[in-house]
N, C-alpha and C positions, 0 to 999 in steps of 0.2 A: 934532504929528502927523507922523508919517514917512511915505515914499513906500511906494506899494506895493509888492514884492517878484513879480518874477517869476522862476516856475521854468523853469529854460531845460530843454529835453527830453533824457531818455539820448540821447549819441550809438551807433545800435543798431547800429552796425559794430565796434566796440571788443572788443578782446578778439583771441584766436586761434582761427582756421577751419581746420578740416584738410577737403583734396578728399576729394569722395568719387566725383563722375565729372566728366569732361572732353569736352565732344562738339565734332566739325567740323561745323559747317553743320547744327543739330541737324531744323530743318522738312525736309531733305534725304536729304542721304545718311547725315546721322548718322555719321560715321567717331569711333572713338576718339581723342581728342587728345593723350591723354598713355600710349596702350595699353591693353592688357585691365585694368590693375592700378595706375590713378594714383597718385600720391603725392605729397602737398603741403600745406602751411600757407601761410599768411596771415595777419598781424599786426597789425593797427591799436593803436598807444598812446594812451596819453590825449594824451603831448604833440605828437599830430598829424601821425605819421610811422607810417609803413607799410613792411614787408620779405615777399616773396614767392617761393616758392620752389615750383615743381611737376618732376615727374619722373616717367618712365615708370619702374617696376618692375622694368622688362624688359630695359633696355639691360643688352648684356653687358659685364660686367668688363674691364678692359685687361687683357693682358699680362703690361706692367710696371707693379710697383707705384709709379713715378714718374709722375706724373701728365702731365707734359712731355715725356715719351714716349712718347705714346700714337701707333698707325697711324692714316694719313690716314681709314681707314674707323674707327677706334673714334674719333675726335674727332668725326668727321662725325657718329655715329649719338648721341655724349652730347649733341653740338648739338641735333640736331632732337629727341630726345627730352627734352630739360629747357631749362629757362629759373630765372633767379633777377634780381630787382631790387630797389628800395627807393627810397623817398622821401615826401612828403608828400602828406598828404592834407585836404577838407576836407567838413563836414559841412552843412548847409542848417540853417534854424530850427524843422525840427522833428526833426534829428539823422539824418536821412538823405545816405549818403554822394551827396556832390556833383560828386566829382572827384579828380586828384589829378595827381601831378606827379614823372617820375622823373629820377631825381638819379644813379643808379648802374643798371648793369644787364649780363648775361653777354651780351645782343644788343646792342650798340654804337648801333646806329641808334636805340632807344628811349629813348638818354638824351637829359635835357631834355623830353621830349615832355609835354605836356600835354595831357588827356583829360578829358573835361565828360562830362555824360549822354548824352550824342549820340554818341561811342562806346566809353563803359565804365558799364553800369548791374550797382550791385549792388541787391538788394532781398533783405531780411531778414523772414523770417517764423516768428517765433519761434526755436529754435537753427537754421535752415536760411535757409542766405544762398546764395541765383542770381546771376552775373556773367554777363550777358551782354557779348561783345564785338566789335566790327567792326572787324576789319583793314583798310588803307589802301585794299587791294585788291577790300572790298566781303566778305571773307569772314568768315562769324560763328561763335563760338565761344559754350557755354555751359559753366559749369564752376559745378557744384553744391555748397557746401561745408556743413558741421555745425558748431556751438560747440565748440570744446574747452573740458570744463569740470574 
């Protein structure tokens, strides 16, 4: 007689998310995070690595088209208006994401960081995944995303 076989549960983060809105302080003032017109995906692989990429719509174009030459004001404004990172992540045993851990990222300070439930929950309900998040600083960010299928 063989052991019994258990089914371990879909991990329901997997796959790609693309934003569909971004808010500051959403119980609040609600401000845009990422502009009128967010843009960004989200990655989770099976093997347990994530790449993240959001972007306001609206930042204006440089100049020049070398990217290393851009004015102090169009560097400043692609900062604030995007962010991109990547790294690992991990799921709980019933396939809900648990945490994760960056490895690389265009903000300097976030690599290495490690984030539990306590401040980064995402929650998937059906193709629609919420990220809520709390910066160091106490400030919360919601950021809404869809399945891409």
């Amino acid at each position: 007689m063989s052991a019994p076989v258990h089914a371990t549960p879909p991990n329901k983060v997997l796959g790609t998310w693309r934003m569909v809105s971004a808010q500051i302080d959403p119980e609040g003032k609600n401000l845009p995070a990422y502009g009128a017109r967010p843009s960004g995906l989200l990655t989770f692989t099976p093997d347990m690595h994530f790449i993240e990429v959001l972007t306001d719509s609206d930042v204006p174009r440089f100049a020049s088209s070398v990217r290393g030459e851009g004015t102090d004001a169009e560097n400043r404004a692609a900062m604030a208006g995007s962010i991109g990172f990547f790294g690992t992540y991990t799921v709980d045993e019933n396939g809900e994401f648990s945490g994760n851990k960056v490895e690389g990222c265009t903000f300097p300070n976030w690599i290495g960081s490690v984030r539990t439930r306590k401040e980064l929950r995402l929650v998937v309900d059906g193709d629609v995944m919420t990220e809520n998040f709390e910066r160091p600083d106490g400030t919360k960010i919601r950021i809404t995303f869809e399945r891409v299928r």
